[in-house]
SESE-431069 format. One record per residue (C-alpha): residue number from 1; residue in three letters; z, y, x. Coordinates in steps of 0.05 Angstrom, whole numbers, plus 5000, padded with zeros to 4 digits. Layout:
BEGIN
NUM;ALA;Z;Y;X
...
This chain:
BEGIN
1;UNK;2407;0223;4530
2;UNK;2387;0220;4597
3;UNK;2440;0207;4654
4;UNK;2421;0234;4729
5;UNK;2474;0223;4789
6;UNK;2455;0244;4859
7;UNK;2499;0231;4924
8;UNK;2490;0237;4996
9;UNK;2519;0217;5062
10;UNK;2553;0280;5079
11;UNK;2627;0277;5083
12;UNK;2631;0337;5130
13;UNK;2597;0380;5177
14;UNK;2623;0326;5228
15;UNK;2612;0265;5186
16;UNK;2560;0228;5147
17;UNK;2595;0162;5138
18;UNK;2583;0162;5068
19;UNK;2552;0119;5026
20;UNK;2510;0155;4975
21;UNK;2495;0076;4932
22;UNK;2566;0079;4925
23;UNK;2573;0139;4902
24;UNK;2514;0148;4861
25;UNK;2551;0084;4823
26;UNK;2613;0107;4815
27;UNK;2595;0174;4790
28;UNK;2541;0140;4738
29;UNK;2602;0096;4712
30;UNK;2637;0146;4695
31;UNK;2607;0193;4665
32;UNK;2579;0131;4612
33;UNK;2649;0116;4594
34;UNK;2644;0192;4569
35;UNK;2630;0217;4512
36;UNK;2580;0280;4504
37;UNK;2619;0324;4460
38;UNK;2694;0305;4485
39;UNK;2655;0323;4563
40;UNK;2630;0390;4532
41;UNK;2696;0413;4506
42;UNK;2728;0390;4571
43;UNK;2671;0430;4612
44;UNK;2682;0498;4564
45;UNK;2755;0485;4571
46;UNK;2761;0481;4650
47;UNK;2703;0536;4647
48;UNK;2741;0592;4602
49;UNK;2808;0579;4645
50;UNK;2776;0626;4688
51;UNK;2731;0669;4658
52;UNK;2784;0685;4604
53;UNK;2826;0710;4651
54;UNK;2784;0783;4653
55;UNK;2764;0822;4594
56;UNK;2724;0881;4602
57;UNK;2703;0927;4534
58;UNK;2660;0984;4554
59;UNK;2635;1000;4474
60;UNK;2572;0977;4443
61;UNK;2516;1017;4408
62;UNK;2454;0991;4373
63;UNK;2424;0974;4448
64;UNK;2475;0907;4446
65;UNK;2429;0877;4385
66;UNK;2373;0873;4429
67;UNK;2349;0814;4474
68;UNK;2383;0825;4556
69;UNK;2306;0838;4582
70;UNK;2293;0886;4537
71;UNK;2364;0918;4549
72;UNK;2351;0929;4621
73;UNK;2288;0952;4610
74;UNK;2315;1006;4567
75;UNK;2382;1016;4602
76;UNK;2366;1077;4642
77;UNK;2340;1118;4580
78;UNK;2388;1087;4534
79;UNK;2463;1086;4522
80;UNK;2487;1015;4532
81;UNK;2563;1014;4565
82;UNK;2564;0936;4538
83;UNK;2510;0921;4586
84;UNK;2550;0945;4656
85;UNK;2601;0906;4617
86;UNK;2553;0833;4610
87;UNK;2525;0853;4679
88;UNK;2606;0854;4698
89;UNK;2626;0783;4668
90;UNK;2563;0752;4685
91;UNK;2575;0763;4765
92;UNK;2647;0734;4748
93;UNK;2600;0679;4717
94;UNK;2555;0666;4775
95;UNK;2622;0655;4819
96;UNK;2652;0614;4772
97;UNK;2605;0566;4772
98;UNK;2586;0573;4846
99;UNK;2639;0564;4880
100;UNK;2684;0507;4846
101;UNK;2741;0489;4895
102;UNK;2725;0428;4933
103;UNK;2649;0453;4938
104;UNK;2605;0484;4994
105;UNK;2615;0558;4980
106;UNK;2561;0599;4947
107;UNK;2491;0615;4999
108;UNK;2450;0673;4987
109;UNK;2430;0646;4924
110;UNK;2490;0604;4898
111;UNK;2466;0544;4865
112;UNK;2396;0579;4839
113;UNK;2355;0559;4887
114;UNK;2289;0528;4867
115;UNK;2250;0522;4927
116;UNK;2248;0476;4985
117;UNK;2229;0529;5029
118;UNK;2275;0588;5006
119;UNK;2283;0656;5044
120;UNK;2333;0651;5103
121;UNK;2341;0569;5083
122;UNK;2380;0601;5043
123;UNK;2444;0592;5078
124;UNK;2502;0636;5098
125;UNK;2479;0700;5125
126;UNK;2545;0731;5145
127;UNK;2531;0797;5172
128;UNK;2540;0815;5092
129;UNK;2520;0769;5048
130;UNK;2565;0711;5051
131;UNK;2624;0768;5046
132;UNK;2605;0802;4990
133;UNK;2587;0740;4953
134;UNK;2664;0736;4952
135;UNK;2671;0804;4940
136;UNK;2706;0793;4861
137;UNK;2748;0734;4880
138;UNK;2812;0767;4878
139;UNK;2795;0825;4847
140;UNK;2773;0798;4777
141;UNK;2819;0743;4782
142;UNK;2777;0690;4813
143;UNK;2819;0672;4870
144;UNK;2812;0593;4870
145;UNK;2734;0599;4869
146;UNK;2747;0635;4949
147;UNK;2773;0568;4976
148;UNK;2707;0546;4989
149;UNK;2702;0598;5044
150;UNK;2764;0583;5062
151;UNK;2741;0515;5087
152;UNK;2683;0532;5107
153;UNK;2729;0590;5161
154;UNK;2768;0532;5173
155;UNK;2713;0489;5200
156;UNK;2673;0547;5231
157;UNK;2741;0564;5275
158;UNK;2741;0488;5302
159;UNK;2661;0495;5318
160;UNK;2656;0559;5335
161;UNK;2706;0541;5397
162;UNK;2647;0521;5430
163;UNK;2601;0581;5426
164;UNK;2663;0617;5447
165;UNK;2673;0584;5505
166;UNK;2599;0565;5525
167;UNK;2571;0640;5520
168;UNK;2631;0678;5527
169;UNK;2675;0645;5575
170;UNK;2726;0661;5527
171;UNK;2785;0630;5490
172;UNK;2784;0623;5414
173;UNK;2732;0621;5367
174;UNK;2677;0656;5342
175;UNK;2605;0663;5303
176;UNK;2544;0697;5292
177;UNK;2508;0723;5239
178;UNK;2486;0659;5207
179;UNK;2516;0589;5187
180;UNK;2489;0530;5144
181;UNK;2525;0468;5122
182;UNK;2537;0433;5194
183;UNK;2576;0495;5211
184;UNK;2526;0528;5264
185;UNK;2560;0583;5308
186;UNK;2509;0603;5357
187;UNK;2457;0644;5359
188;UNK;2402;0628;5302
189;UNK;2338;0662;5279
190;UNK;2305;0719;5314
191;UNK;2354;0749;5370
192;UNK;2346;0819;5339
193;UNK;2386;0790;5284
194;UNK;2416;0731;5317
195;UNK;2463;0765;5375
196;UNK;2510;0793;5329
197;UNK;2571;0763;5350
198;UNK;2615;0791;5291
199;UNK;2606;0742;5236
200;UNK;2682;0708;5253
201;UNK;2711;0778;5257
202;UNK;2681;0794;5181
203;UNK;2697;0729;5154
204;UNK;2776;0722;5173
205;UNK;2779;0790;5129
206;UNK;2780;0749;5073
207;UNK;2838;0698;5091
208;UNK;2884;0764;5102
209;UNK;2861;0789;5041
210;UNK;2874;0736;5000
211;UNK;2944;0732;5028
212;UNK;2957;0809;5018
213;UNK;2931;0792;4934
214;UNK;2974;0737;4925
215;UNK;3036;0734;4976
216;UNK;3022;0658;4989
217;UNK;3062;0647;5061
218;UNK;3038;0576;5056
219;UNK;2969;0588;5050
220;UNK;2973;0639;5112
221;UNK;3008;0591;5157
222;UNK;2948;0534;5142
223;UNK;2903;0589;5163
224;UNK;2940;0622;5222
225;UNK;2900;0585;5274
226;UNK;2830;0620;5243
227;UNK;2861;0700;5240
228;UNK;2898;0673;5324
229;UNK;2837;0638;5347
230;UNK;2795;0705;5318
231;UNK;2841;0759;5363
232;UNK;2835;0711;5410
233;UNK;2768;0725;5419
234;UNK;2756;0798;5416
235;UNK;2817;0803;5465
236;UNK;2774;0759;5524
237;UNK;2709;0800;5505
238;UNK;2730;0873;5507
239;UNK;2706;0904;5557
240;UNK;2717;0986;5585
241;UNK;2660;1026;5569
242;UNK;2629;1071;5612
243;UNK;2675;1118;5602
244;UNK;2729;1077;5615
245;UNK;2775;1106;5561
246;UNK;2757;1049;5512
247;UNK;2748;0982;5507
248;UNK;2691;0960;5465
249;UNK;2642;0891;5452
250;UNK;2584;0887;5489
251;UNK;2526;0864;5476
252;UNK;2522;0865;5394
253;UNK;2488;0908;5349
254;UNK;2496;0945;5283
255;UNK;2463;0900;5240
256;UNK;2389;0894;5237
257;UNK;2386;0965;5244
258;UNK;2366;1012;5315
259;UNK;2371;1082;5342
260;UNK;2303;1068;5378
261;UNK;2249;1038;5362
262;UNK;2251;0965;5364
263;UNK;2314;0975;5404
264;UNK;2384;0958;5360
265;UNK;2430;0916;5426
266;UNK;2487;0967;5448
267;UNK;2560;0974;5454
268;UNK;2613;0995;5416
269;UNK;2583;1006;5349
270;UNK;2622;1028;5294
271;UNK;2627;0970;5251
272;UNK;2650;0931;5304
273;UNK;2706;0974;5330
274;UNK;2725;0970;5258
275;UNK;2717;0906;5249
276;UNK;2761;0891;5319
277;UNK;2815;0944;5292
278;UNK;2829;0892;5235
279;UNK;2817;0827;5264
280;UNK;2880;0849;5314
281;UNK;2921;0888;5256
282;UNK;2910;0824;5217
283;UNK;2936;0780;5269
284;UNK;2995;0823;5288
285;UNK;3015;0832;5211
286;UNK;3006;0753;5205
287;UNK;3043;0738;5259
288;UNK;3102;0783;5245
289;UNK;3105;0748;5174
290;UNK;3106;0675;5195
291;UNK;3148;0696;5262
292;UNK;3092;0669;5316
293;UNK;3067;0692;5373
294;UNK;3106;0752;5394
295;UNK;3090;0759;5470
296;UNK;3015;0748;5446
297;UNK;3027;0795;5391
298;UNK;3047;0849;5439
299;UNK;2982;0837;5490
300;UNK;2942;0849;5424
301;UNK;2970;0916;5399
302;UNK;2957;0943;5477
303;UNK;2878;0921;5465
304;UNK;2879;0954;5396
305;UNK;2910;1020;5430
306;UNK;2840;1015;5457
307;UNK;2796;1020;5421
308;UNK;2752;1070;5409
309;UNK;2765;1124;5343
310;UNK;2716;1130;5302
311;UNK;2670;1191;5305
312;UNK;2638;1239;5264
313;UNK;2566;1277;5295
314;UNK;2529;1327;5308
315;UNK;2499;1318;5232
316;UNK;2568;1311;5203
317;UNK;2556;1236;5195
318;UNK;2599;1179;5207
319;UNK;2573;1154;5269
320;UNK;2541;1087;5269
321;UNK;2537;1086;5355
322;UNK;2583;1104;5407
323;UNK;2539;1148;5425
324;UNK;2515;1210;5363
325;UNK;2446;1175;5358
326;UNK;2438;1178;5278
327;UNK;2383;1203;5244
328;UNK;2377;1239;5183
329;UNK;2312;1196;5155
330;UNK;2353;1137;5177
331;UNK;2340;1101;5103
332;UNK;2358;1034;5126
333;UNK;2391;0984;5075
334;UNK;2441;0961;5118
335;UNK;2501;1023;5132
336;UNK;2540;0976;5169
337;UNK;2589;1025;5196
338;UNK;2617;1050;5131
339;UNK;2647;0977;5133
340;UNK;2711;1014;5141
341;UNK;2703;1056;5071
342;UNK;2694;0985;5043
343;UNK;2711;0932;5040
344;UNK;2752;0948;5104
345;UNK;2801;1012;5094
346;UNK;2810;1046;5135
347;UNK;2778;1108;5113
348;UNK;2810;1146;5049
349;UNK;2797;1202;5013
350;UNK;2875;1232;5017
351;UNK;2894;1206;5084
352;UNK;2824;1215;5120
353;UNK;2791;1283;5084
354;UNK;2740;1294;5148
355;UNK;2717;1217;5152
356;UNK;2706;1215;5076
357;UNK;2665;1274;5087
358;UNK;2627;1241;5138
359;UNK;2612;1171;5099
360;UNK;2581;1213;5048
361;UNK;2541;1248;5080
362;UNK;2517;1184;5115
363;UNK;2507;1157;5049
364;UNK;2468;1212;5021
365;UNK;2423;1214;5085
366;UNK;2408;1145;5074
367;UNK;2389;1147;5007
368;UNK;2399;1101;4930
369;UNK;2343;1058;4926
370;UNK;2347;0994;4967
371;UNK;2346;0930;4957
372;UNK;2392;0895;4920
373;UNK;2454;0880;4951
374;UNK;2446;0944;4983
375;UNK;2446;0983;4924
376;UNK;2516;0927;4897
377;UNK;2548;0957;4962
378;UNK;2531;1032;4946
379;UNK;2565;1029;4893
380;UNK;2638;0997;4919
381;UNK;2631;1056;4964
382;UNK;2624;1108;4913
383;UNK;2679;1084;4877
384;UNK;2718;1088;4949
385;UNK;2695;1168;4950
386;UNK;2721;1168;4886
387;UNK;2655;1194;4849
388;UNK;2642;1157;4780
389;UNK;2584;1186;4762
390;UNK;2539;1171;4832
391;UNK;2573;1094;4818
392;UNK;2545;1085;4754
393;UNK;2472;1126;4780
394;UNK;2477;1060;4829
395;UNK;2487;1011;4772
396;UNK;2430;1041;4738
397;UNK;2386;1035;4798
398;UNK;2408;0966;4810
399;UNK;2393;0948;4730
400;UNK;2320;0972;4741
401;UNK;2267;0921;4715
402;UNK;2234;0877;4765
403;UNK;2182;0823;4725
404;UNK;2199;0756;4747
405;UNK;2128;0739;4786
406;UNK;2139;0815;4824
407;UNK;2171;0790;4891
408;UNK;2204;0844;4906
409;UNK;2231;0884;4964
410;UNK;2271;0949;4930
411;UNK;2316;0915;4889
412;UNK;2326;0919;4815
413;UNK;2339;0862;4772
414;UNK;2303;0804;4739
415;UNK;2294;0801;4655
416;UNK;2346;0744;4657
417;UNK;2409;0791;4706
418;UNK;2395;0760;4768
419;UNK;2387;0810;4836
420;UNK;2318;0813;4846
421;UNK;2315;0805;4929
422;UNK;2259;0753;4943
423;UNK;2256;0704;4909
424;UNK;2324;0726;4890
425;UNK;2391;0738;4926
426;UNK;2455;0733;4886
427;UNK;2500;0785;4927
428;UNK;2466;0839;4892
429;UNK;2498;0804;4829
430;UNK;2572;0795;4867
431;UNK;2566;0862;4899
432;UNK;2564;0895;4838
433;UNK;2613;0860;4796
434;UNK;2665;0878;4845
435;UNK;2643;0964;4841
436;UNK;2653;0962;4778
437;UNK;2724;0935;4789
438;UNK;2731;0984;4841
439;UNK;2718;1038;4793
440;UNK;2767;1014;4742
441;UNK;2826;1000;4793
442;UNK;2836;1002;4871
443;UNK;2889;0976;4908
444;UNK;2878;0980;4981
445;UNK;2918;1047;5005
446;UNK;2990;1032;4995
447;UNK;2993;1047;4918
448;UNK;2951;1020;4847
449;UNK;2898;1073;4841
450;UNK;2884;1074;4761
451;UNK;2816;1089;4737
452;UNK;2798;1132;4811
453;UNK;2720;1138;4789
454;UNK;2719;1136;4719
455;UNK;2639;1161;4700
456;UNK;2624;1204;4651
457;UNK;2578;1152;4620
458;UNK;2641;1107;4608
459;UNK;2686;1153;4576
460;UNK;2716;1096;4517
461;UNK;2734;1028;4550
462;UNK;2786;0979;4567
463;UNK;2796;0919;4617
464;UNK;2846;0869;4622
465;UNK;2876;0813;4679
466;UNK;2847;0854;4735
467;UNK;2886;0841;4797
468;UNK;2913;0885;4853
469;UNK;2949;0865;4918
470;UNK;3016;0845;4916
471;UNK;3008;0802;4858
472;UNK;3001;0851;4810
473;UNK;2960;0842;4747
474;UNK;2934;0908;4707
475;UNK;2905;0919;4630
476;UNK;2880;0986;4627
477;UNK;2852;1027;4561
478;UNK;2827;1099;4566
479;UNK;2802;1143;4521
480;UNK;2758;1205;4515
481;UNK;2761;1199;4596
482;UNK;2832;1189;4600
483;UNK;2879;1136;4611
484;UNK;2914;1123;4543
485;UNK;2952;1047;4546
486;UNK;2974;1007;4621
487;UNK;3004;0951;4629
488;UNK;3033;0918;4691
489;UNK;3050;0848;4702
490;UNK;3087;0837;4768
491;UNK;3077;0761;4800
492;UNK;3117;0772;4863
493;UNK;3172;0833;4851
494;UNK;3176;0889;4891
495;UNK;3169;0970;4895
496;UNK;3098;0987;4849
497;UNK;3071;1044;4869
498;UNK;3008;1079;4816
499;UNK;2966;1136;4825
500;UNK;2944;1182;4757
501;UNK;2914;1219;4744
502;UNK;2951;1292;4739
503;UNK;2929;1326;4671
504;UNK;2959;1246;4639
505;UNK;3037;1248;4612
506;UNK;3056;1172;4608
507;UNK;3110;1139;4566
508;UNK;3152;1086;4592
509;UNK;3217;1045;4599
510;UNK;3207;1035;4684
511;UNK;3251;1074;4713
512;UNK;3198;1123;4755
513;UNK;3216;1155;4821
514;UNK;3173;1210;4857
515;UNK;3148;1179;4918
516;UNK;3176;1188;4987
517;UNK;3144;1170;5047
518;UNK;3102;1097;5053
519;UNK;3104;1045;4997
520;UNK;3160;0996;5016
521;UNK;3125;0942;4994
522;UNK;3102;0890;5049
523;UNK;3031;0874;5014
524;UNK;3019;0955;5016
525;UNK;3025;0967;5090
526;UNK;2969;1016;5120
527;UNK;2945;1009;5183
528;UNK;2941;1080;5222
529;UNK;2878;1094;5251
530;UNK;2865;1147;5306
531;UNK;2843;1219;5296
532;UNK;2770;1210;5292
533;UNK;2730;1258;5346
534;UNK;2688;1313;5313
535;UNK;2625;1339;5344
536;UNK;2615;1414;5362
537;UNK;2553;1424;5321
538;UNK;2588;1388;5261
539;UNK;2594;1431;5201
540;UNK;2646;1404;5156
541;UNK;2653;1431;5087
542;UNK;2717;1400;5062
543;UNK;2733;1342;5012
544;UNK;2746;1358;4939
545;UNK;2800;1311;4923
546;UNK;2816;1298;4852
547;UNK;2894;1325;4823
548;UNK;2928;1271;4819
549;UNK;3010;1240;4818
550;UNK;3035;1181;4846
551;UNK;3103;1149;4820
552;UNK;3145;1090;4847
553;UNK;3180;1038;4806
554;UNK;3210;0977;4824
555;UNK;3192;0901;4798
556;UNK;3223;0837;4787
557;UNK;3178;0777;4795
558;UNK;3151;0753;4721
559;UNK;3169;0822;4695
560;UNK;3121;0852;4652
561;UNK;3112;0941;4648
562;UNK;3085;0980;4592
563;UNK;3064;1052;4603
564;UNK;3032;1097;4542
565;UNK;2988;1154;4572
566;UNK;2976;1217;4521
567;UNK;2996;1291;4534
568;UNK;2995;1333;4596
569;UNK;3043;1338;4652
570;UNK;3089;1409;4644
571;UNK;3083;1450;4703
């Protein structure tokens, strides 16, 4: 048996008064006064807490007796649901053990790194990757294993005063596109990348979001000076464009990508007019809850009155500029303006027909095959256009075999599940794990969407613990493509709203209403947008939405709601 114990200095980003003989010591002593087997079952114990809390049964066939290399190398000529279902648990896996509370939160390749020189130091690269590292947290029931980035936020809103203030002449806080453990806010790297001066606005989505999932009023008040400090910002930085109808930030980017060549610094891109339009909704909502800040409140809905809609162009794209500069060979991984399909959203399919249009068609100009958290994004935002089928085409291209010595750059995955994005990135493997969720249950647009891209491929299935905002917990079975057994567990009370679809009759003791105007509940609050602005030489076709009915009933905190789902609705 062979005992190793490892300590540092580090304290904090702002401390290193440790003393690592100390606690090299201390942590040896202990873990001799343990036992092997009795620390084990206490591991497996503290481990399944978690991972328990999610089941996910997609069916088996003869594919599941094989070894997981050989699986994936066979998965796109094979039928194997229980594999989308392993790849599923193990990204629930990879966060688990990650992103323990109390630790540094998960880098680009969690704790997998194995070289001293790893690709981007192998930090926090938060113009994506950090994010949807965190994408499952509350989702699949994960939500202790975000705290890490909560601290991290917390400590980046302190330090990132200065870059604020030093390069922007501005009040507040705010960040870049990359951090590392001392809690860097400048700018870092190449400037192409480097000048994106978004990464606080992304971040802070999370803190909100974690609020709306679980209701917790004294976690939002500890974090009220990050989503303040944030809106802070954006409101010193704004400025009118040329136009002068709008304000907008200037100078960022859309990032890493350009509509010249070697040219990507603007104003006003899409992703960060949506990213602004929730940092101030966020802080407005916040600040109504906890009853702060009213007069600054009211200075901050005039700046969001501001900004610009978004647009859709000449090719009947969602604009990624201000100005209609796509292109249709565009095939760039990153499609950084569709940030408001997901994880933001603000564009849905049955309030926002003619944007949903648009995202797809920028998604179809830009291609499947990327690299790998590319292709983990794709398919959260085929779920959001509620199309099962080109969701699970994206799982399949993501589960494509990449050898383990191939270093390479168009994603696919390694024999042992990891994302293969050199030497590997692990937001592929988070990106993913949250679209499937997405498929299986949304909860972002003021009601529980059940099974809104259900594929073909999946047609037998069920999933329990998945959570939805508003502290709602949901088991769902389905059968021959259609739901068959839900259940609803309410944590906080309230009005639950669910969207089914219409050919489903369910059985059940709630006491459902037909739904009249917006969901009541406080954790289901949309935020409008504007009417986007349509090009002339745009040629929209129209968005086939799927038939559908949408039912309130109202919770009582602990209760627990059984539907049965079998024969059709009567006219």
């Amino acid at each position: 048996m062979i005992y190793i114990s490892i300590a540092t200095n580090f304290k904090k980003y702002n401390d290193i008064s440790g003393n690592p003989d100390t606690k090299v010591s201390e942590y040896l002593k202990s873990a001799l006064n343990k036992k092997y087997n009795t620390e084990l079952k206490a591991h497996i114990e503290k481990y399944q807490k978690y991972f328990k809390r999610v089941s996910l049964d997609l069916g088996t066939t003869e594919q599941a007796k094989k070894t997981t290399d050989v699986r994936i190398k066979e998965f796109e000529n094979s039928t194997d649901p229980d594999l989308v279902a392993l790849y599923f648990q193990f990204g629930r896996y990879l966060l688990i053990s990650s992103s323990q509370p109390g630790t540094q939160p998960a880098n680009l390749q969690g704790i997998w790194n194995y070289q001293l020189n790893p690709a981007w130091d192998s930090k926090y690269t938060v113009n994506i990757n950090t994010e949807m590292n965190y994408w499952p947290a509350e989702n699949t029931n994960l939500s202790e294993m975000h705290e890490p980035l909560f601290d991290m936020i917390q400590d980046l809103s302190v330090t990132g005063q200065e870059s604020a203030k030093e390069m922007y002449h501005a009040r507040g806080w705010n960040m870049h596109h990359n951090t590392d453990l001392w809690r860097i806010t400048g700018v870092v790297d190449g400037g192409f990348y480097g000048m994106w001066p978004m990464g606080g606005a992304w971040l802070t989505q999370h803190l909100w979001n974690h609020y709306l999932y679980t209701g917790d009023k004294e976690f939002l008040k500890k974090y009220y000076s990050a989503l303040k400090g944030v809106a802070l910002f954006y409101l010193d930085v704004l400025q009118q464009d040329p136009s002068k109808k709008y304000l907008v930030v200037s100078p960022s980017m859309s990032p890493e990508n350009t509509y010249m060549k070697n040219v990507g610094v603007t104003a006003g891109t899409t992703m960060d007019n949506q990213l602004v339009f929730d940092v101030f909704n966020n802080f407005i909502n916040a600040s109504k809850v906890l009853n702060e800040d009213k007069n600054l409140s009211d200075e901050v809905k005039i700046a969001l009155s501001k900004l610009p809609p978004m647009q859709i162009g000449q090719h009947a794209q969602l604009q990624e500029w201000l100005k209609d500069m796509d292109k249709t060979d565009d095939k760039h991984r990153h499609i950084s303006h569709l940030y408001g399909l997901f994880p933001s959203g603000q564009i849905s399919p049955f309030r926002n027909p003619d944007l949903t249009e648009a995202a797809k068609n920028s998604m179809i100009y830009r291609g499947d095959k990327s690299t790998g958290w590319s292709m983990g994004w794709k398919v959260n935002w085929w779920a959001r256009l509620l199309d099962g089928n080109r969701a699970f085409k994206l799982i399949s291209d993501q589960l494509t075999p990449v050898p383990m010595e191939q270093q390479s750059q168009s994603g696919g995955t390694y024999p042992n599940l990891l994302d293969a994005h050199p030497p590997f990135q692990i937001d592929g493997n988070f990106g993913c794990t949250s679209g499937i969720a997405e498929m299986l249950l949304q909860s972002y647009d003021g009601y529980l969407y059940i099974l809104p891209a259900l594929p073909d491929a999946l047609p037998n299935g069920s999933v329990k613990g998945l959570k939805a905002r508003g502290g709602f917990e949901v088991d769902i079975e389905w059968k021959n493509s259609k739901l068959t057994k839900l259940t609803i567990k309410s944590n906080l009370g309230g009005n639950c709203r669910i969207r089914i679809a219409k050919n489903i009759q369910i059985k059940t003791k709630a006491n459902l209403q037909l739904v009249k105007g917006e969901n009541p509940n406080p954790y289901y609050q949309v935020n409008a947008i504007k009417k986007p602005l349509i090009s002339e030489k745009a040629q929209l076709k129209g968005y086939s939405l799927p038939e559908t009915h949408v039912f309130d009933f109202d919770t009582e905190k602990g209760g627990v709601y059984h539907f049965e789902g079998n024969r059709t609705f009567p006219e």
